[in-house]
N, C-alpha and C positions, 0 to 999 in steps of 0.2 A: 578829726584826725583818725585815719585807718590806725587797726591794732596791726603790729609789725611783730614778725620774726626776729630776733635777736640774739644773736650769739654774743658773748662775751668772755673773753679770755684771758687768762692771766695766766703770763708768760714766768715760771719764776724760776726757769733754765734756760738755755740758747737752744738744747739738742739734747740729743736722744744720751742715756747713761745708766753704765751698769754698777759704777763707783759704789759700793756701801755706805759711804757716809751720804752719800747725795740720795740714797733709797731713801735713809732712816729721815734723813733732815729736812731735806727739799720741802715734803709736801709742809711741813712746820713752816714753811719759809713765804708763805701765802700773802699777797696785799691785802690789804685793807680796804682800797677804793674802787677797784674791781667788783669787791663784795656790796660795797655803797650805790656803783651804779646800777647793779642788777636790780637792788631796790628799788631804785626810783623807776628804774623802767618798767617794773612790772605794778607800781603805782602810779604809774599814769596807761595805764592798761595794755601792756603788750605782752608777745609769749617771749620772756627769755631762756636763754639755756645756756646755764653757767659753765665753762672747761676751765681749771688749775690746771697746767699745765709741768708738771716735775720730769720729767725728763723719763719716765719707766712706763708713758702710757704708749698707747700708739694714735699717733695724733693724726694722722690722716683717718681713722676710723674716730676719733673723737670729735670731729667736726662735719662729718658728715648729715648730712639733712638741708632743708632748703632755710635761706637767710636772705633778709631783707639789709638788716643793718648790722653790721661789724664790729664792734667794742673790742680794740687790743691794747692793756695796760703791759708797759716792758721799761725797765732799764735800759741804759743803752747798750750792755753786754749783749742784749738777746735783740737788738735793732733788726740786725739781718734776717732773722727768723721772722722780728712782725712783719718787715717789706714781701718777704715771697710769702708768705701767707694772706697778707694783704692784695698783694699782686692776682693770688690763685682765686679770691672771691669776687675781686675786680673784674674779669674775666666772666665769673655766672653772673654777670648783674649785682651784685652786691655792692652796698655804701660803706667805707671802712671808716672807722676811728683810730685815731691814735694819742694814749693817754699815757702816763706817767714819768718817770724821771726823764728818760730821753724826750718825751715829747716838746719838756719845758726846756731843755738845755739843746736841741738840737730841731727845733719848729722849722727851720726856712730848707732842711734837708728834708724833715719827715713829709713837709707839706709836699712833693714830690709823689710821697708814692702812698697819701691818704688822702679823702677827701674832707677830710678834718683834723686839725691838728688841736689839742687842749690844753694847755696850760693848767693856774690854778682851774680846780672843775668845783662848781656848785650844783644843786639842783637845776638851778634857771640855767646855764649854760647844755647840762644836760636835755632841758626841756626845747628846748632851742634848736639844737641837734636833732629832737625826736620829730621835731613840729615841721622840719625844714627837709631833712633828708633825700639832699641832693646831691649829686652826682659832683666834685669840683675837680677838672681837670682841664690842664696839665697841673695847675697848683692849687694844692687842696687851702679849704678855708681855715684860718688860726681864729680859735676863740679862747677869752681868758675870764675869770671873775676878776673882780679887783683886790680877793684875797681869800685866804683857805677856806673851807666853809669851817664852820664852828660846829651844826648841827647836824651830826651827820649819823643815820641808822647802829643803831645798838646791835649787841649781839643777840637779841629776842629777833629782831628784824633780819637781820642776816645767819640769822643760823641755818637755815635751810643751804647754803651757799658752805658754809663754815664744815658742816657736820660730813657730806662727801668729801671733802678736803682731808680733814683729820684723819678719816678712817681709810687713806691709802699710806698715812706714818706707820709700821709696821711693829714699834715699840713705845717711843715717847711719840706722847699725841698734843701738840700746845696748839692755841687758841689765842690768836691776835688779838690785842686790844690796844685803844688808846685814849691816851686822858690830856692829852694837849698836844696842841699844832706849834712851826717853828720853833725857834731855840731865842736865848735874852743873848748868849754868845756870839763872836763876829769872825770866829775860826774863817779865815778867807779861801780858803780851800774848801768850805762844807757849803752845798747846796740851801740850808736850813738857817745859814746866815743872814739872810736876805728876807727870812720870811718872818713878820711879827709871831710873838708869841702870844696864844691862844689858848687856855685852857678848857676843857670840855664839860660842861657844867657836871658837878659833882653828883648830883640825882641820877643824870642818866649812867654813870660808873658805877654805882649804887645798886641801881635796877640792872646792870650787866650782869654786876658779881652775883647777883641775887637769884639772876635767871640762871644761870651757866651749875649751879649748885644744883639745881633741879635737875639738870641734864649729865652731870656727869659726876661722880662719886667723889674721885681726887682731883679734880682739874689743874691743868700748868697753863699759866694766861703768859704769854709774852707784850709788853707794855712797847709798841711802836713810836711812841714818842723818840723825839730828836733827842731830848734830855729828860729824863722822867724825874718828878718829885720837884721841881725847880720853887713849888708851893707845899714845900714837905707836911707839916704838921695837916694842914689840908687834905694832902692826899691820902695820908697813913689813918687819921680818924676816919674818912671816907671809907677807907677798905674794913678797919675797925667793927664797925657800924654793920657793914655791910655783911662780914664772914662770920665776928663772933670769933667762935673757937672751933671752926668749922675749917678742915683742912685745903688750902690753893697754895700751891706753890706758882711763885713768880718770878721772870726773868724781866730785868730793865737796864739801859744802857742809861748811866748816869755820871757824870762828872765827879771827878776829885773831892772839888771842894765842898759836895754835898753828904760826902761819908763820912763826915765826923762819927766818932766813936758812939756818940748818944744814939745818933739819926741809923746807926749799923745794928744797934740794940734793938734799936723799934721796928728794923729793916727785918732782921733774923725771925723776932716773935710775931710779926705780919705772913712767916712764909717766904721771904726772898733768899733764893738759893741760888740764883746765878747773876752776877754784876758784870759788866761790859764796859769798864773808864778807859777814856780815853787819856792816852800820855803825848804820844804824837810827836814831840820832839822834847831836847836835852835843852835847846835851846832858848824858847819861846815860850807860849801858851801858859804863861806862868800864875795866870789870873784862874785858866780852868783847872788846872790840877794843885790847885795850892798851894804853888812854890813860891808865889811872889818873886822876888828878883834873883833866887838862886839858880844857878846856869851850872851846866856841866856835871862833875863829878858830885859837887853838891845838890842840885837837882835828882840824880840817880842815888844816892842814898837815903834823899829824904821821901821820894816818892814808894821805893823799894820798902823804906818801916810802912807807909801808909798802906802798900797792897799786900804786906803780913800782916797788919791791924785786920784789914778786910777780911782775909781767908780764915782768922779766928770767929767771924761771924757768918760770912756767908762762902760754904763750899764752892764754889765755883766760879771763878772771877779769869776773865778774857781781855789782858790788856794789849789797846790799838794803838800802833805804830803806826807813821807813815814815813818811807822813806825816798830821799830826795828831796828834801826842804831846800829851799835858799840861805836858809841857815847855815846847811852842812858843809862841813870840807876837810878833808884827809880823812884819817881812818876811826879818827879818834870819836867821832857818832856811832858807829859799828862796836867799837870797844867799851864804851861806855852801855852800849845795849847788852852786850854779852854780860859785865858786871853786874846790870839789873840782874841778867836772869840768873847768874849765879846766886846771888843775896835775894831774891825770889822764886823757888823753884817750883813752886804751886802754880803759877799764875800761864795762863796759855798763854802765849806772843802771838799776835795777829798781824803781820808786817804788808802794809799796802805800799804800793807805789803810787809817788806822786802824779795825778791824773788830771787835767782842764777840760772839764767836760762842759763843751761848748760856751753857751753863754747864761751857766749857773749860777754864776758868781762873777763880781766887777772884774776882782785878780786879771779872770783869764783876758781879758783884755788888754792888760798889761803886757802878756804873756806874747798873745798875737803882736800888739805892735811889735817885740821886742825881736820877732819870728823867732821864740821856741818851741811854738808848736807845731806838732808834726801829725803827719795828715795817717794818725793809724787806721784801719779798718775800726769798725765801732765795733765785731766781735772779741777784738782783745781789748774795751776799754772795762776791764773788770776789776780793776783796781790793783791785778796782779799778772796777770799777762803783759804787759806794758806799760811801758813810762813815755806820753807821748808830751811830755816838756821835757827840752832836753836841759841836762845837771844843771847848774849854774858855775860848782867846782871840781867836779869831775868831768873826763872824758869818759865814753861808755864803757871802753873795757874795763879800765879804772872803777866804774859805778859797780858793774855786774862782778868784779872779782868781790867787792864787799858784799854785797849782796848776797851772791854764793857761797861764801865764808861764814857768813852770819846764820844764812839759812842752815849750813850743815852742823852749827853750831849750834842753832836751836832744836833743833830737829835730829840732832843725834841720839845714840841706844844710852848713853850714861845721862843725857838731859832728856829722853823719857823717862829714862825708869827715874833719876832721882824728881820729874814733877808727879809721877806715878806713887813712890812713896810719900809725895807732902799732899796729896790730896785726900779728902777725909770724906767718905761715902764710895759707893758702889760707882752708881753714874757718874760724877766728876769723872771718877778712874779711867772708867771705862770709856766716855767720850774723849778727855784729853789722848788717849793712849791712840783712838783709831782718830780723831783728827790729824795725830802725827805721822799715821803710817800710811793716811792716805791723800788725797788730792793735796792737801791743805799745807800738807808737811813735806813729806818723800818727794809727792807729784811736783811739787812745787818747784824742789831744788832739780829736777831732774831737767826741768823746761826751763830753770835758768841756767844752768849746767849747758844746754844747751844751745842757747842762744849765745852764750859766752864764748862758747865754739867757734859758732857760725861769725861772728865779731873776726876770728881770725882769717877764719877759710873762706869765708861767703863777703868780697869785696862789696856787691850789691846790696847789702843786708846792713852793712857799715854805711855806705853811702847814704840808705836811705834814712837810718836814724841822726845822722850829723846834717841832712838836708839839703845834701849836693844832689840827691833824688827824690823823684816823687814815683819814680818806678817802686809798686807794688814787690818784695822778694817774692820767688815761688813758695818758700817755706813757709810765711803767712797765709799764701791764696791756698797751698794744700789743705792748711789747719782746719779752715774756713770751709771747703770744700767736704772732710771728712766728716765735721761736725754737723754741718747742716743736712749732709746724708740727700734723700728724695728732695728736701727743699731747694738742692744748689741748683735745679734747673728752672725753679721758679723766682729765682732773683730777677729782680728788673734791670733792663739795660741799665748802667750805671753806678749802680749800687754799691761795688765793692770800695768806691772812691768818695770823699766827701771832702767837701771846701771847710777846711779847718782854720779859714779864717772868716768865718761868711759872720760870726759875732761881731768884728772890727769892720768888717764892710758894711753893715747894718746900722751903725754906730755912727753920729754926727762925730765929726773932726774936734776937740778941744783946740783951745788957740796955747795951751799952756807946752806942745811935743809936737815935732816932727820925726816922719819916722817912713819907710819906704818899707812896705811888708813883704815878707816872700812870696813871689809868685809861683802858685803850683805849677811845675811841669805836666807836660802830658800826661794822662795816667799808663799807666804799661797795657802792653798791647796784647799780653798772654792770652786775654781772655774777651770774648765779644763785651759781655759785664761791663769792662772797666771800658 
C-alpha cells in the first residue's frame, strides 16, 4: 500500500465567527475521533495533517496543500460545510470521508456527496478505507464496525493532535478525555441510546492522567462520555491513583441519580468543578434524574433541592432542558421551568429543541411514519435553531411564544445578575454571565423573537413548518448563504434539500401500522442548489 497524504478535519463549527464565547470555547469543543483517526493513519504509515476547525481560522488557507484522502468528522449542524468542502477536493482528485454524528444519523444523504460514509469507526474499518481508497460515485460506499471500538489512542498518542488545538483557546485550555462509550439509559431522543455501554479499561485513564501532568501544570480534562462515572467508585479511585494530591480540574456530564451527596464529596476532592445533569422534562425521565414517579410541580422541587445539593459541592453545574417533548401541553412546562430557575439560581439553563436527527434513534421513525418530520436544512439542525418535529400539543406560534417567554425569562438582567450572585468562583461567574449575553442567551432569544415574527408576516415560513410546503423560506436559504460565506458556491447541486424521510424508506414495513408518509414537494426553485 502507497503512503498517502491525508487531511483530516474536524469540523467543530459550521462557519466562520467572531462571537466571544465561540473564540474562548470552540477550540475546547474539539472530538475525540478525529484525533483517533489521525493516529491510526499515521500508524499504518501515511503523512497526515490534522485541521480543528473553530470558526476564527481561515480555512481555505488551512487546507491548502496536495491530498490524496479526505477525513471530515462533523455533526449534522456543520453537514453543509463538509459537503462543499467535500465537493471542492472532489474536484482536485481527492477521496472524501465522512465521519461522525451526521455521518451515522444521515448515511443515505451523506453517501451522496462522499465516497465513504462511516458509521461506528474502528481501526479495521479505518484500515479498509486506507487500503481501498477509491473513488465511489454517484454513491459513496457506507462502512460500519459492529460496535464502538473500546480501544482507542490515549492522550500520550494524540497529543500531538490535542496540543495545537488547545493553544488556539485564548484563556481556559480543556483537554478531551473519555472513559466509556454509550450510555446503560434508553433516553429515546439521545443518539447514545442505542449504543451499548463500554467502559475504557482503567490503566489506559491511568496512563492519560499521568501523562497530561507531565504536560501541563493545572490541567482541565473534560470527560466526553455520554454519562461519566456510571462505574463510580471505579472511576473516582482510578483518578485517585492516578493524580494523588496533584491539581486537574474536571468537567463531566453525568445523571441525577449519580450525584448522591457521598459521590458529590468524592466528586469535589477529585477536582470536579463543572456538572452537566440532564433534567429534560417535568414530565418523564424520572428513573435518570431521581424522581421516580413524581411529575410536575413535585418533580421541580425535588430536583431544584438536588441542583442546590450540587452547587454546594461542585461550582458549576449546566442544567439540560429539552423542549417540545410529547409530553408537553399548555404553558404549564414553561411555568414550571421558570420555578426551577427561581428556587435554582445558580444553575445555567440550557434549553434544546426537540430534534429527530435522521435515523439515530428508533423514536424517529415513529416520528416519520407519523409525518412530523420536517425536511429542515441540516445547517439549522443544532439543537437550537429549529424544531424539525412538529409539537404534538402546540401550534408553532403557540410553541415559539413559550419559548420566547421562557428564554427572556431566563436570560434576563435580574435572572443574570441574581445567577451571578449564587455563583461561587471567578470563572463560573464569569462564564455564566457572557454565555448569557451572548449567542447562547441574548442571541438566542433574538433568532426566536424572530422567527416568531416571521410566523405572522412570512405566510411561506408558516406553511413550511406545518408541512403544507416543502418550499425552502428565503429566510433560511439567506442564513445558510451568510454563514457558509466562500463555501455557498461550492455546495453541490442539491444539497440545500434532504429526504427527511429516507430512515422510513430504508426500513422494512412492520405488519403491526399503516401509515402513508408525506411526500416531499418539489424543492423551491430559488436557487440552482435545491
Amino acid at each position: 500500500m502507497k503512503s498517502l497524504r491525508i487531511t483530516i478535519l474536524d469540523l467543530v463549527t459550521k462557519g466562520p465567527t467572531k462571537r466571544m464565547y465561540a473564540r474562548v470555547m470552540n477550540p475546547n469543543l474539539a472530538s475525540i475521533m478525529p484525533q483517533v483517526v489521525a493516529v491510526w493513519c499515521e500508524q499504518a504509515g501515511h503523512t497526515v495533517r490534522f485541521v480543528c476547525y473553530t470558526g476564527t481560522e481561515d480555512l481555505n488557507n488551512e487546507l491548502q496543500g496536495e491530498t490524496d484522502l479526505l477525513f471530515i468528522g462533523a455533526f449534522t449542524r456543520s453537514a453543509m460545510t463538509a459537503y462543499a468542502i467535500s465537493n471542492l477536493y472532489r474536484r482536485q482528485g481527492a477521496v472524501t470521508v465522512l465521519g461522525g454524528p451526521h455521518a451515522r444519523s444521515y448515511p443515505q444523504d451523506a453517501a451522496q456527496y462522499f465516497d465513504y460514509v462511516l458509521g461506528f469507526t474502528d481501526k479495521a474499518v479505518i484500515q479498509e478505507v486506507l487500503q481501498d481508497c477509491t473513488p465511489y460515485r454517484p454513491l459513496g460506499r457506507q462502512l460500519t464496525a459492529k460496535k464502538q471500538p473500546v480501544d482507542l489512542p490515549g492522550v500520550k498518542e494524540r497529543w500531538k493532535y490535542i496540543e495545537p488545538t488547545i493553544a488556539k483557546a485564548p484563556t481556559i485550555k480543556i483537554v478531551p478525555m473519555i472513559g466509556s462509550l454509550g450510555c446503560p439509559y434508553t433516553c429515546n431522543f439521545c443518539i447514545d441510546s442505542e449504543v451499548d455501554y463500554e467502559p475504557v479499561p482503567t490503566d489506559q485513564i491511568r496512563e492519560d492522567l499521568r501523562f497530561l501532568l507531565q504536560k501541563i501544570r493545572h490541567p482541565k480534562v473534560a470527560w466526553h462520555d455520554p454519562n461519566f462515572g456510571v462505574r463510580f467508585n471505579e472511576y473516582m479511585t482510578t483518578i485517585e491513583e492516578a493524580i494523588g494530591l496533584r491539581k486537574v480540574d474536571f468537567i463531566a456530564e453525568m445523571t441525577l441519580s449519580l450525584l448522591s451527596e457521598p459521590h458529590l464529596a468524592r466528586l469535589r476532592k477529585n477536582g470536579f468543578k463543572a456538572m452537566l445533569p440532564g433534567i429534560e422534562s417535568w414530565y418523564s425521565l424520572g428513573d435518570k434524574s431521581r424522581t421516580g414517579k413524581n411529575i410536575g410541580i413535585e418533580k421541580v422541587d425535588q430536583v431544584s433541592d438536588h441542583i442546590n445539593m450540587i452547587l454546594r459541592y461542585i461550582p458549576y453545574v449546566q442544567t439540560n432542558f429539552i423542549l417540545g417533548l410529547d409530553t408537553d401541553e399548555g404553558p404549564e412546562p414553561f411555568e414550571l421551568t421558570k420555578r426551577f430557575l427561581d428556587r435554582s439560581p445558580g444553575a445555567f439553563p440550557a434549553f434544546s429543541l426537540l430534534s429527530a436527527f435522521g435515523q439515530s434513534v428508533p423514536v424517529n421513525l415513529e416520528l416519520q411514519r407519523e409525518g412530523r418530520v420536517l425536511p429542515f436544512p441540516f445547517h439549522f439542525l443544532d439543537n437550537n435553531k429549529s424544531m424539525n418535529v412538529t409539537p404534538k400539543h402546540y401550534t408553532w406560534p403557540e410553541f415559539y411564544d413559550h419559548v420566547v417567554e421562557l428564554s427572556c425569562y431566563a436570560f434576563s438582567w435580574p435572572r443574570i445578575i441574581r445567577r451571578f450572585q449564587a455563583n461561587k468562583g471567578i470563572i463560573p461567574k464569569w462564564m455564566n454571565g457572557l454565555r448569557a449575553v451572548s449567542s447562547e442567551g441574548f442571541g438566542r432569544i433574538r433568532y426566536h423573537t424572530k422567527v416568531r415574527g416571521l410566523l405572522d408576516s412570512d405566510p411561506q415560513l408558516l406553511k413550511y413548518l406545518t408541512g403544507e410546503s416543502h418550499y425552502l423560506p428565503l429566510f433560511y436559504e439567506n442564513r445558510i448563504r451568510k454563514s457558509l460565506g466562500p463555501l455557498w458556491d461550492a455546495l453541490p447541486q442539491g444539497s440545500l434539500v434532504h429526504d427527511h424521510n429516507a430512515y422510513l424508506k430504508s426500513t422494512p414495513p412492520s405488519s403491526d401500522w399503516i401509515s402513508t408518509p408525506i411526500t416531499p414537494k418539489i424543492a423551491s426553485p430559488v436557487t440552482a442548489r435545491t
